[in-house]
C-alpha positions as CSV (number, residue, x, y, z in Angstrom):
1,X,-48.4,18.5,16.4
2,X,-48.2,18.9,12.7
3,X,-47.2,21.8,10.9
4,X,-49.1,22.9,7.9
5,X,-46.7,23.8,4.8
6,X,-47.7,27.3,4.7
7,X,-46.7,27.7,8.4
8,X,-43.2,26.8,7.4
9,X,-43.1,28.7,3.8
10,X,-44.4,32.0,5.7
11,X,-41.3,31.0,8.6
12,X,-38.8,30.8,5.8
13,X,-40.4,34.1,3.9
14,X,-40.0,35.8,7.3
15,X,-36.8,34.8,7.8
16,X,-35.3,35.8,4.6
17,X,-36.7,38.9,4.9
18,X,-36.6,40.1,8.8
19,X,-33.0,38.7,9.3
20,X,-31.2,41.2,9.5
21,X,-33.2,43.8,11.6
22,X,-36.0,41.3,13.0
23,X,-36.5,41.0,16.8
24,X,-35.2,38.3,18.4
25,X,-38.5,37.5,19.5
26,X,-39.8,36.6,15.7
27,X,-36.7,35.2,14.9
28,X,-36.9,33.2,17.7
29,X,-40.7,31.8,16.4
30,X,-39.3,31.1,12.9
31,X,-36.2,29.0,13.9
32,X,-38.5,27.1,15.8
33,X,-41.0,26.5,13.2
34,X,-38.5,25.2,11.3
35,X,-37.0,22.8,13.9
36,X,-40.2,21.3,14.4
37,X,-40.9,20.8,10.6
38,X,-37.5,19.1,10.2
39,X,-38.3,16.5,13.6
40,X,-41.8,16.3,11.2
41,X,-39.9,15.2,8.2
42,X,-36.1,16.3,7.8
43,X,-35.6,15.4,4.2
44,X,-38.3,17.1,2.9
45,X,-37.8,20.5,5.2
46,X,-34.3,20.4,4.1
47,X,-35.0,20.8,0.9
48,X,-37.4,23.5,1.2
49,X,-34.4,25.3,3.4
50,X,-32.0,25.1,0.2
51,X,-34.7,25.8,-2.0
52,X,-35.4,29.4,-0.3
53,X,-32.5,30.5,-0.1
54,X,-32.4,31.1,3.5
55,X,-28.9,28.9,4.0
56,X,-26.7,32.4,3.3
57,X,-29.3,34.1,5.7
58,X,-27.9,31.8,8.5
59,X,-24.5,32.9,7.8
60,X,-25.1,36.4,9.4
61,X,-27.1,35.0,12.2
62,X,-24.3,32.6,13.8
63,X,-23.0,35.7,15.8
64,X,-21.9,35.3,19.3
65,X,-23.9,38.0,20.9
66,X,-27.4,36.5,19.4
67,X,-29.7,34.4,21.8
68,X,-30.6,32.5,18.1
69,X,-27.4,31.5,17.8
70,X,-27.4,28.0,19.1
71,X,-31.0,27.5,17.4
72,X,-29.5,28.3,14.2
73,X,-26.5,25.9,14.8
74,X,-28.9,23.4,15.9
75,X,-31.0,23.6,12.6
76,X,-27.6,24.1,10.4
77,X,-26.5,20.2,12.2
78,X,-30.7,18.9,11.3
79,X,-30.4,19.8,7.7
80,X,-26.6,18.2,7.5
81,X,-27.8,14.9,8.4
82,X,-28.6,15.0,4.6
83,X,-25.8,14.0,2.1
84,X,-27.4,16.3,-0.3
85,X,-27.2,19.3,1.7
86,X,-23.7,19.3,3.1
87,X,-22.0,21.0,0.3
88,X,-24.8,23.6,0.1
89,X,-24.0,24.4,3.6
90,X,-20.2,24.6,2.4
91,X,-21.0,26.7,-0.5
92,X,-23.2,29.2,1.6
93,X,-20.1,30.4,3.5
94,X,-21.3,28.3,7.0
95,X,-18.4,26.9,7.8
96,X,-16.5,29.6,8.6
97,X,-18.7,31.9,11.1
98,X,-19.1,27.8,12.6
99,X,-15.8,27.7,13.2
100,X,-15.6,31.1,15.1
101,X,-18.4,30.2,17.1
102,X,-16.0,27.5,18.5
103,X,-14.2,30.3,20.8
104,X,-17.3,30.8,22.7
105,X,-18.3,29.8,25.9
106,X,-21.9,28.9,25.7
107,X,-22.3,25.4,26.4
108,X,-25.1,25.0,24.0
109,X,-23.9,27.1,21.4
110,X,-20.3,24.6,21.6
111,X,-22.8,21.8,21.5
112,X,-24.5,22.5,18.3
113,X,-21.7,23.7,16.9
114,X,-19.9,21.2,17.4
115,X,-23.0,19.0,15.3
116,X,-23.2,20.9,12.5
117,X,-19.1,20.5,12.0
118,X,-19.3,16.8,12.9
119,X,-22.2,16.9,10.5
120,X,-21.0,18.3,7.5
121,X,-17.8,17.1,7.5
122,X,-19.8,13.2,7.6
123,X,-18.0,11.4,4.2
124,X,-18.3,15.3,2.5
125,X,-14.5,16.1,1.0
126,X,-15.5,19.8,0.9
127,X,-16.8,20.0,4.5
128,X,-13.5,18.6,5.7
129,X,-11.2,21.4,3.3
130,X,-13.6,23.9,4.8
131,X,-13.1,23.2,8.4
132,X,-9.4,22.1,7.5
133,X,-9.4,25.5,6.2
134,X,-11.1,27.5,8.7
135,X,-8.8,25.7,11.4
136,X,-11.7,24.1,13.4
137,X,-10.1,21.1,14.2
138,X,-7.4,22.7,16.5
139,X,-10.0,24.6,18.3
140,X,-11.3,21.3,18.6
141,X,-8.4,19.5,20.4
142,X,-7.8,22.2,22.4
143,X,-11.2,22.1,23.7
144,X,-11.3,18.7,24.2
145,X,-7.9,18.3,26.2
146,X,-9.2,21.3,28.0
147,X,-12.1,19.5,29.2
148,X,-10.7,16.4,29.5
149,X,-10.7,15.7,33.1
150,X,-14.0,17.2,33.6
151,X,-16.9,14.2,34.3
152,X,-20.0,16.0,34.6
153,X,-23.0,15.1,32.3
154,X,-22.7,18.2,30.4
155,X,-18.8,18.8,29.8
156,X,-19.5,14.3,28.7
157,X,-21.8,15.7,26.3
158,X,-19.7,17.9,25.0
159,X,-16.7,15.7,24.8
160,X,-18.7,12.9,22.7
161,X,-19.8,15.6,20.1
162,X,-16.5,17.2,19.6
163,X,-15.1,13.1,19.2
164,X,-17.4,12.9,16.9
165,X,-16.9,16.0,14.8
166,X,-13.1,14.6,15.0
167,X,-14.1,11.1,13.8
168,X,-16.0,12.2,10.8
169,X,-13.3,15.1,10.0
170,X,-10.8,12.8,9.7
171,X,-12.4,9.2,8.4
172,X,-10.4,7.6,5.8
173,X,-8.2,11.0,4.9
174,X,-4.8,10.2,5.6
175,X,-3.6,14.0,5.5
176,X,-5.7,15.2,8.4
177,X,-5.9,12.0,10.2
178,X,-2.0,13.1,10.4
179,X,-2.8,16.5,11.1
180,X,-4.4,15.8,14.3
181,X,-1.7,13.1,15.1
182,X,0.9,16.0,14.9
183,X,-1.6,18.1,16.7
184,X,-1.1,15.7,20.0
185,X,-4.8,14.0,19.7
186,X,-3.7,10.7,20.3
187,X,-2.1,11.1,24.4
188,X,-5.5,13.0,25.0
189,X,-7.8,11.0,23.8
190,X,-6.1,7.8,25.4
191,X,-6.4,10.1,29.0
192,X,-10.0,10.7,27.6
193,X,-10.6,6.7,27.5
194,X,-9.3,6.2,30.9
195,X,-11.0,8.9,32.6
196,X,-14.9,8.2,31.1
197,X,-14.5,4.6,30.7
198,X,-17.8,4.6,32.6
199,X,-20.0,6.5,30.3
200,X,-20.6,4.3,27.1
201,X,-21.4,7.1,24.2
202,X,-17.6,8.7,25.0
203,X,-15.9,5.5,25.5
204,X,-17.9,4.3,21.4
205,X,-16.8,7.6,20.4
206,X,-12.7,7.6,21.5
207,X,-12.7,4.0,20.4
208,X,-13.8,4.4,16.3
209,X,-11.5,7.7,16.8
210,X,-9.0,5.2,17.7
211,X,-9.6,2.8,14.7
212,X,-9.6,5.5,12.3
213,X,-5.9,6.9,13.2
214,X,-4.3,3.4,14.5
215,X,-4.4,2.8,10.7
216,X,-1.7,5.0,10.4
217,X,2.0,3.6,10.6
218,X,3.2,7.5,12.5
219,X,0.1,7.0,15.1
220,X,1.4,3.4,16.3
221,X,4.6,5.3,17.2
222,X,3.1,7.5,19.7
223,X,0.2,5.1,20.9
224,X,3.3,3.3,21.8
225,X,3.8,6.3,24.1
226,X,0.6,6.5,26.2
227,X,-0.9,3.4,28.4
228,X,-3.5,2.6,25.5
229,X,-2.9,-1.3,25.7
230,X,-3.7,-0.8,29.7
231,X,-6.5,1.2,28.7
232,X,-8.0,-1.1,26.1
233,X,-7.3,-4.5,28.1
234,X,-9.5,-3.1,31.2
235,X,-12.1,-1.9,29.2
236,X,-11.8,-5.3,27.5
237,X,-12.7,-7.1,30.3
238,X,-15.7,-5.1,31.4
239,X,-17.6,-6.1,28.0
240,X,-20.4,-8.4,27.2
241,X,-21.9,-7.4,24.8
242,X,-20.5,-8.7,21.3
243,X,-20.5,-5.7,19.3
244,X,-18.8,-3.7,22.0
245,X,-15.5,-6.3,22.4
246,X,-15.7,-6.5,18.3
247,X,-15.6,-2.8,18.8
248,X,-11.8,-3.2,21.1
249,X,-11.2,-5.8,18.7
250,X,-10.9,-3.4,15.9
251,X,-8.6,-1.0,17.4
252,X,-6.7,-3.7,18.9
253,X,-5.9,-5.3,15.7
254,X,-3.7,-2.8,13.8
255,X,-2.2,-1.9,17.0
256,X,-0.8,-5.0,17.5
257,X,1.3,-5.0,14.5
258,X,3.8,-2.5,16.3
259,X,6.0,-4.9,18.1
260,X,6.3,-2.2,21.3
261,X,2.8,-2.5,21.2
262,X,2.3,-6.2,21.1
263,X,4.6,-6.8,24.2
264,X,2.8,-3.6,26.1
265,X,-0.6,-5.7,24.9
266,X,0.9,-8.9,26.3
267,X,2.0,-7.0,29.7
268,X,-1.7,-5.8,30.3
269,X,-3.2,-9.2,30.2
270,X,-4.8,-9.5,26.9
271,X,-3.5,-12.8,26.3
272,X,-5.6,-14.2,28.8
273,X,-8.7,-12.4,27.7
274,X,-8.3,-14.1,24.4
275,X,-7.9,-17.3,25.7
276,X,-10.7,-16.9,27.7
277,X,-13.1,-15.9,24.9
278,X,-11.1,-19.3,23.0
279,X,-12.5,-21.3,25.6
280,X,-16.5,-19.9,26.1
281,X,-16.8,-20.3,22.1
282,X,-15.2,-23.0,20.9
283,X,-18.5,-25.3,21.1
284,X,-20.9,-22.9,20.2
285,X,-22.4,-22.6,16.3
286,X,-24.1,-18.9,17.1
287,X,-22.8,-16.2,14.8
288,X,-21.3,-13.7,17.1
289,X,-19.1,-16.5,19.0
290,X,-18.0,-18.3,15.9
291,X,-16.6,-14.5,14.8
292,X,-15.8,-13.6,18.2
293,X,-13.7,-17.0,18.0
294,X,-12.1,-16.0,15.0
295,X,-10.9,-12.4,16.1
296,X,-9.5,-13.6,19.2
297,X,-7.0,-16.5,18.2
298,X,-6.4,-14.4,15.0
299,X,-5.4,-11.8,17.1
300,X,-2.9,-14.2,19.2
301,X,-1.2,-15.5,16.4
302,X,-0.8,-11.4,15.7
303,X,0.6,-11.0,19.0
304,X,3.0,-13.8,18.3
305,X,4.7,-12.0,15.5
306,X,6.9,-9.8,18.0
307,X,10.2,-11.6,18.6
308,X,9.9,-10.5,22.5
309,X,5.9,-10.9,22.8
310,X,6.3,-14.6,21.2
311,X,9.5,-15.5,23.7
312,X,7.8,-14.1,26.6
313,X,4.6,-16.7,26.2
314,X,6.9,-19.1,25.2
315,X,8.5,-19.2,28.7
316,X,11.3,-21.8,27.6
317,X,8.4,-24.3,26.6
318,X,7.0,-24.4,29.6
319,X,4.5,-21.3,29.6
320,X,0.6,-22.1,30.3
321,X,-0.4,-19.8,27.1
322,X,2.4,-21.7,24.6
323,X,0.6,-25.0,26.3
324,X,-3.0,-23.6,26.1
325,X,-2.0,-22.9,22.2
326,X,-0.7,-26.4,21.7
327,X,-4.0,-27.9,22.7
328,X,-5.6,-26.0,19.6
329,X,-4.1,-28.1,16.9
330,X,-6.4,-31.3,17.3
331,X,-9.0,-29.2,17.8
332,X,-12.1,-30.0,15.8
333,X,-12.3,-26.6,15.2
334,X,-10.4,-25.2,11.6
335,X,-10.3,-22.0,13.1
336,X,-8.4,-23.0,16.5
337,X,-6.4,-25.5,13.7
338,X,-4.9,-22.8,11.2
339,X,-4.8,-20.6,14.7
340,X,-2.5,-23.3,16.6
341,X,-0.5,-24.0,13.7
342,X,0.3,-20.6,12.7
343,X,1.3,-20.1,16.4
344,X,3.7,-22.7,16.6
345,X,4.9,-21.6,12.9
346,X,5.5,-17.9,15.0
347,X,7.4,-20.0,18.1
348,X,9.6,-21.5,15.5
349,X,11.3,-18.6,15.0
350,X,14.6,-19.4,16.6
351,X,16.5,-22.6,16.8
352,X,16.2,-22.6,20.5
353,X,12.5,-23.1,20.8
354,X,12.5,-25.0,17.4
355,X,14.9,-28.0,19.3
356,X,12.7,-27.5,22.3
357,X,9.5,-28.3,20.2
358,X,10.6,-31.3,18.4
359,X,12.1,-32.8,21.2
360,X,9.0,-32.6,22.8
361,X,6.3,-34.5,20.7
362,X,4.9,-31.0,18.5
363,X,5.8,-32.7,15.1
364,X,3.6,-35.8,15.5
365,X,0.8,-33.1,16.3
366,X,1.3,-31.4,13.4
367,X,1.4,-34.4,11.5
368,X,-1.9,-35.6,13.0
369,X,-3.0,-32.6,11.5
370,X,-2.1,-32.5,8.5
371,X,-3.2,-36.4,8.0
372,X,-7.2,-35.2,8.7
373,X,-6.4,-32.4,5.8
374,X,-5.4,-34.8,2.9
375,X,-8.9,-35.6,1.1
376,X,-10.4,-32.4,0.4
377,X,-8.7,-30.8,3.1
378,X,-8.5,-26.8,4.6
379,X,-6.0,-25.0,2.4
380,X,-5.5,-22.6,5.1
381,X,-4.7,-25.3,7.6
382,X,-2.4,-27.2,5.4
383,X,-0.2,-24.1,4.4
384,X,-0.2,-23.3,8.7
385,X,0.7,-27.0,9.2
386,X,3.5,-26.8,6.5
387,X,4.5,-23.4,7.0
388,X,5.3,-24.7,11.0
389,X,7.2,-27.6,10.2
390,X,9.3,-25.6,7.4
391,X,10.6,-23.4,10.2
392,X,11.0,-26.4,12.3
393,X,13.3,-28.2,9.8
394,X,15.5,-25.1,10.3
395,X,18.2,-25.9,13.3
396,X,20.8,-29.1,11.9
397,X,19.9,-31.3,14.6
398,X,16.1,-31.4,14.1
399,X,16.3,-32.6,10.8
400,X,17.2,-36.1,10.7
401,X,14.7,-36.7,13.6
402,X,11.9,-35.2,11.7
403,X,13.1,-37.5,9.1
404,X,13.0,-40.3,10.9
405,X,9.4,-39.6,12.6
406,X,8.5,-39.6,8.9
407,X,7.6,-35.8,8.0
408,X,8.7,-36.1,4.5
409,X,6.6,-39.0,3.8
410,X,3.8,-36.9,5.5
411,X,4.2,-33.7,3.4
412,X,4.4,-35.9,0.4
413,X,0.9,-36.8,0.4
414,X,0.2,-33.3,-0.7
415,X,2.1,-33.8,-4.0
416,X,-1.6,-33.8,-5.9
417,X,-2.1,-30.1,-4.2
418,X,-3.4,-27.9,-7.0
419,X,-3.1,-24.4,-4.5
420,X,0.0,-22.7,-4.9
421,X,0.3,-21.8,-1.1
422,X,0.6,-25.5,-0.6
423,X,2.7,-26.8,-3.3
424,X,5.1,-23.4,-1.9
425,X,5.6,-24.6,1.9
426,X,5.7,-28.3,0.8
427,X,8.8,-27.7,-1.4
428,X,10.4,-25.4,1.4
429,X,9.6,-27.5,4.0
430,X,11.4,-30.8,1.9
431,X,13.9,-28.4,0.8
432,X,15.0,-27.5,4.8
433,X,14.7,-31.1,5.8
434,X,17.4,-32.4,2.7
435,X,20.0,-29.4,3.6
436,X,23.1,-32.2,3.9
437,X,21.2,-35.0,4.7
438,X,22.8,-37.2,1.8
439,X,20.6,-40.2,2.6
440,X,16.9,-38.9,2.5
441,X,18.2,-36.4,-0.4
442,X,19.1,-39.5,-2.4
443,X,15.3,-41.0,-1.3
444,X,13.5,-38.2,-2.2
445,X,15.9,-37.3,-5.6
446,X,15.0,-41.0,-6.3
447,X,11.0,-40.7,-6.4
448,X,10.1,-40.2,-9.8
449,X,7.0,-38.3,-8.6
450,X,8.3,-36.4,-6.7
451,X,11.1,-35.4,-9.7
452,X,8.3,-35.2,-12.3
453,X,5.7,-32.7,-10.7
454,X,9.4,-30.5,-9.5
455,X,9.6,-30.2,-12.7
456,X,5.9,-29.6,-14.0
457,X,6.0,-26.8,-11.2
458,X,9.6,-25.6,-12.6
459,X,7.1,-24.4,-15.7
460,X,4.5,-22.3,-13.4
461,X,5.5,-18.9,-14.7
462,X,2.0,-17.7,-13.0
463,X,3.7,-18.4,-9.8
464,X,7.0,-17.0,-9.3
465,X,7.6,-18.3,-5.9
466,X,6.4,-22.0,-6.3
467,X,9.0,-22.0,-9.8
468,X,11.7,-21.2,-7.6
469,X,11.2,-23.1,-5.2
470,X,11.2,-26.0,-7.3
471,X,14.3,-25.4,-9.0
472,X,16.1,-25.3,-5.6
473,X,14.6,-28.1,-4.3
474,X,15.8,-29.7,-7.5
475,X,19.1,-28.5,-7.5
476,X,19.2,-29.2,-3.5
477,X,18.1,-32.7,-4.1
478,X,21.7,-33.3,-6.7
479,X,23.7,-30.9,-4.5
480,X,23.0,-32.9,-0.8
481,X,22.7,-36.5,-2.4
482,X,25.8,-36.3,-5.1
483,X,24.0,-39.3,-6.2
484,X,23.9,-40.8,-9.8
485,X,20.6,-42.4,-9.5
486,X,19.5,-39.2,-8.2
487,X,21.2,-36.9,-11.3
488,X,19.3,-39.9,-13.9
489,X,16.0,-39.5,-12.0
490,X,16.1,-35.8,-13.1
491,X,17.7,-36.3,-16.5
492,X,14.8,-38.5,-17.6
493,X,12.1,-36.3,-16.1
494,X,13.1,-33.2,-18.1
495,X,14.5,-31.1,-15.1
496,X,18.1,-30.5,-16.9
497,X,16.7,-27.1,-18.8
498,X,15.4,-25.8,-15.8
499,X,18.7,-26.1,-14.1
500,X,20.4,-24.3,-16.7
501,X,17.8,-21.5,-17.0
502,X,17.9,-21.0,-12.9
503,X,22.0,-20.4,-13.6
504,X,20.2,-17.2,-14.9
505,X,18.4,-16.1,-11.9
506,X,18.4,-12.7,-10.7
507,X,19.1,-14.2,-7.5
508,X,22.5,-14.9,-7.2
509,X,22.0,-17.7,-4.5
510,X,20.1,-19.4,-6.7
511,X,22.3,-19.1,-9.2
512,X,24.8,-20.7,-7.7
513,X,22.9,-23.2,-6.3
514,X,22.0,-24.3,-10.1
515,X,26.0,-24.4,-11.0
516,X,27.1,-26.3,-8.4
517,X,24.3,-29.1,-8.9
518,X,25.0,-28.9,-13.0
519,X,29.2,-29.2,-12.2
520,X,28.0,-32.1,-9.8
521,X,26.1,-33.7,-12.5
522,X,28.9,-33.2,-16.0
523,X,31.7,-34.8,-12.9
524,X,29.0,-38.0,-12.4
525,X,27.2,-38.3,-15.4
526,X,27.9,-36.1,-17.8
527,X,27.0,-38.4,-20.6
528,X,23.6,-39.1,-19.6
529,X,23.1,-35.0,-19.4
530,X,25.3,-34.4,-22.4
531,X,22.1,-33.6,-24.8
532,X,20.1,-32.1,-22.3
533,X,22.9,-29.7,-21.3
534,X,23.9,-29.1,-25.2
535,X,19.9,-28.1,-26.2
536,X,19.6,-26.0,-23.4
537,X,22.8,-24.2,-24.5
538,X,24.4,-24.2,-21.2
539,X,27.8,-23.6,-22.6
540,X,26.4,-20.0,-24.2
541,X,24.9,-18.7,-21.2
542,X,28.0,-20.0,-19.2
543,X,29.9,-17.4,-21.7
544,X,27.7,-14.8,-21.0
545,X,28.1,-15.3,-17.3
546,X,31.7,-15.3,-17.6
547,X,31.8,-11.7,-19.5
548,X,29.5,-10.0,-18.2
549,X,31.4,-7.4,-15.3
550,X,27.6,-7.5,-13.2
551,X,28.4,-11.4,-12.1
552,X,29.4,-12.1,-8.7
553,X,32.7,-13.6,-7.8
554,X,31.4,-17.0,-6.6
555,X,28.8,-17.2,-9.9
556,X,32.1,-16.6,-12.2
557,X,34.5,-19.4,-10.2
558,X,32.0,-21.9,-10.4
559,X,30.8,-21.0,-14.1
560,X,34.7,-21.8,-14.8
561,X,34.5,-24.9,-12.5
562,X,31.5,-26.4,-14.7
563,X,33.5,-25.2,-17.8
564,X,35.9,-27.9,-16.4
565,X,33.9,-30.4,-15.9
566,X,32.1,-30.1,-19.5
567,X,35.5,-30.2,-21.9
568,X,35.1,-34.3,-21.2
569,X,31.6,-34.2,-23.0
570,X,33.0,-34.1,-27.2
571,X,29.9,-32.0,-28.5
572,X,30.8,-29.7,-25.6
573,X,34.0,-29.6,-25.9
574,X,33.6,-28.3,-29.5
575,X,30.9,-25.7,-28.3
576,X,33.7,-24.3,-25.5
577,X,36.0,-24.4,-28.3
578,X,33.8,-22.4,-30.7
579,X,33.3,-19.4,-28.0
580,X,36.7,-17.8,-27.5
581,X,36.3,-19.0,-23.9
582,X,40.4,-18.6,-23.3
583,X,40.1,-14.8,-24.4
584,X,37.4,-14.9,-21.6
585,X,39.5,-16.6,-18.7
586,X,42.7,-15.3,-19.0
587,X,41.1,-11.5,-18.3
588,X,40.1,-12.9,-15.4
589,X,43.1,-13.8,-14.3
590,X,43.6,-10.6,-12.6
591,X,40.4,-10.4,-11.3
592,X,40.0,-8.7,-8.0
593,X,39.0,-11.9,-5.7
594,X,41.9,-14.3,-5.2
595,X,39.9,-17.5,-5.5
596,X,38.4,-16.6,-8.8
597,X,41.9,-15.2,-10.6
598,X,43.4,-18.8,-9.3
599,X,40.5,-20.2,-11.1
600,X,40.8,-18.6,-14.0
601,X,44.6,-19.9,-13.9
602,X,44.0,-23.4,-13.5
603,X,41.0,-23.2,-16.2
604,X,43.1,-21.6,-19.1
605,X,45.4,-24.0,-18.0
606,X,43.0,-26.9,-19.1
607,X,41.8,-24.7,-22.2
608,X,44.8,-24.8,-23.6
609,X,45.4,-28.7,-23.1
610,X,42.1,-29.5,-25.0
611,X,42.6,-26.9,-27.9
């Protein structure tokens, strides 16, 4: 039935006008002339509404003791489906005779309250500070833990709405998502979950509440508290529709990066939900199962993360989910590849299970891997490949074998790599696998190469962490080798000035590192290094090390160590000479730290020989 416009022009003329000392009767006929207008056409009724003026009329007809009252709540919730009339509704004072209309007990009158809240609060920043204000939201929890336990269709109803009017209260606003977290929502709404996990519209409802506070780093601390991982692993398993596990998926996601969490997830069974979804979609090209595919071994690696979560799948090597994982890597799928690969990266993370792994075949997977990733390959599976077998290189024992089952051969092949992810794991992973193994150090030190694009990477200022790994793994390569062929290798590359400038890290392991391989090279071949080590001023900024109060103890004995080493070298000799180096030393002969006052003992002693 269509209502003419001057139907609802003579409703809103009435209304404006008879408000106040009208009978409920014709009050009753304009409210519903306008409810029927706005299921006609809302936008276009709505703006008539704020047009007339009749908004602040509604403001002294939400009373408690009018039979209108839930009509007019029901209209205020029609018109606030519009963006453009939420503020009006602010700005005509609704929010606060709303909010009163909280503490009644008229189930209708809660209903459409609790509508028009939820609906003005809906991505509006002043409907929020208004009912913030006001103090709806407590009224709010307080109903809904009051009515928690309740299951009949009505108390349901009401329950979703005031969800709801929570959920869009709170979206993406830090500050009151807290509010409500300090207010106690979360242990409700988790009771909430368990209670109605049989009525869908509640169950949507608790769940996007979820996702919009699990965001928070204080909520994971008291979901932690409540069975929500029991809760969410049940309803889990109930699901077949796609959107509704993507749904679980969602709040499951940044609750598993709280490690309680991830063990209590583990516990409930998710695991084996995940696997199981693994399985169904592994050989299917539809949409949903290729995503639903993604989110579930995603979320694995995730729960792997937790140092108790990760050893309680591992089960000493032998558990059927650390197997089940295994069996991903020569996949055909990328997905289940970068998945199985970052799993094993996330087992690595003691020596234990590192020595158990390589001892049983898992580097010649890897390496398999890696091999169908050289042409053109995934970078995402080759930084998962390399990141494992980094953390596999870790425990002594496992390096030479991985040496000799040829891993540094295999990571070499990536050499070309142009992505900075790559070129980082492939110098850590050949930087772990060298740590005192003289032999394959002197190999690797040995490869021009290799030596020449360390040092081409030693220039990548865009790319802090692949420039610092390089000067390590150069410095590592002279440090575990001591080998003159090695030291040559990296003289006639051009990798001397990057030595010297990494003695000026900020890192004081590094630093180190770079003076102990430049003392190794002026005691084996200082002449070969004598320019390099002379243009790059080494003996200046060995000065500066050596006055300066901020250096460590073990960066000033082995500054004076290399000082040494370099008097042999003429040029150098002259440059020590120059710098007032014995002033330098002999305050450091009362240095603090034993080692470094004998030092500086047996270094003036040399000083003062050569001057």
């Amino acid at each position: 039935m269509l209502f003419p416009n001057d139907n609802l022009s003579d409703a809103l003329k009435k209304l404006k006008i008879t408000a106040t000392d009208s009978t409920a009767d014709s009050l009753e006929g304009c409210l519903d002339c306008l409810l029927q207008a706005l299921a006609q056409n809302n936008t276009e009724t709505s703006e008539k509404i704020q047009k007339s003026g009749v908004l602040q009329v509604f403001a002294s007809l939400l009373t408690p003791q009018s039979s209108c009252t839930a009509k007019v709540a029901n209209i205020i919730a029609e018109v606030a489906r519009n963006e453009f009339m939420r503020n009006p509704c602010v700005d005509a004072g609704l929010i606060p005779p709303l909010v009163q209309l909280l503490n009644c007990k008229d189930q209708e009158v809660l209903l459409q309250t609790g509508r028009a809240l939820g609906n003005i609060c809906y991505d509006s920043h002043e409907g929020r500070n208004a009912v913030d204000h006001a103090g709806g939201a407590h009224i709010v929890v307080d109903h809904i833990r009051s009515l928690c336990s309740k299951t009949d269709p009505a108390s349901e109803k009401l329950l979703t709405v005031f969800c709801g009017m929570l959920m869009n209260y709170s979206n993406e606003n830090d500050t009151l998502q807290s509010q409500l977290i300090n207010m106690g929502v979360i242990p409700t709404l988790v009771k909430l979950l368990g209670i109605h996990c049989q009525n869908a519209a509640l169950t949507e409802m608790c769940l996007v509440a979820f996702g919009n506070l699990a965001e928070l780093e204080s909520s994971k601390e008291q979901f932690a508290y409540t069975n929500i991982a029991e809760e969410l692993v049940k309803l889990f398993k109930k699901q077949i529709e796609h959107d509704k596990k993507e749904m679980i998926f969602e709040v499951l996601a940044p609750l598993a990066e709280n490690d309680v969490i991830k063990l209590q997830l583990v516990e409930a069974g998710l695991v084996e939900c995940l696997l199981e979804i693994v399985q169904k979609t592994v050989d299917s090209d539809k949409e949903d199962d290729i995503a639903e595919l993604k989110t579930a071994s995603d979320l694995m690696v995730l729960l792997l993360l937790g140092d108790e979560s990760m050893q309680k799948l591992f089960e000493g090597g032998k558990g059927s989910v650390f197997q089940r994982v295994l069996s991903w890597i020569p996949s055909n799928s990328h997905q289940l590849q970068l998945a199985g690969a970052l799993a094993i990266a996330n087992f690595a993370r003691n020596d234990g299970n590192c020595i158990h792994m390589v001892d049983n075949g898992i580097v010649q997977k890897l390496m398999d891997l890696l091999d169908r990733h050289v042409e053109d390959g995934n970078v995402t599976v080759q930084h998962a490949a390399l990141s494992a077998l980094r953390n596999l290189a870790i425990p002594v024992v496992n390096k030479a074998k991985m040496l000799s089952a040829g891993v540094a051969e295999a990571v070499l092949k990536f050499l070309r790599s142009e992505m900075p992810p790559v070129q980082f794991k492939l110098l850590g992973t050949l930087r772990m696998l060298i740590d005192a193994q003289a032999e394959a150090a002197e190999q690797l030190g040995r490869n021009v190469k290799l030596v020449e694009r360390l040092v081409e990477w030693c220039e990548a200022k865009d790319h802090a962490g692949v420039m610092g790994e390089s000067n390590r793994l150069l410095s590592a390569l002279i440090r575990h080798s001591k080998s003159k062929d090695v030291i040559r290798t990296i003289v006639q590359s051009g990798g001397i000035k990057h030595l010297v400038t990494m003695a000026t890290s900020e890192h004081v392991i590094m630093q180190n590192e770079a003076l102990v391989a430049l003392a190794l090279i002026a005691a084996l071949e200082l002449v070969t290094a004598e320019k390099d080590l002379e243009n790059a001023q080494l003996v200046q900024i060995l000065h500066r090390l050596l006055s300066d109060d901020r250096s460590a103890p073990e960066i000033k004995y082995n500054s004076m160590v290399l000082i040494c080493a370099l008097i042999g070298s003429e040029p150098l000799q002259k440059e020590v000479q120059s710098m007032a180096f014995l002033e330098v030393v002999s305050k450091l002969r009362s240095h603090e730290n034993k080692t470094v006052a004998q030092q500086a003992s047996l270094t003036e002693q040399r000083l003062a020989v050569e001057s």
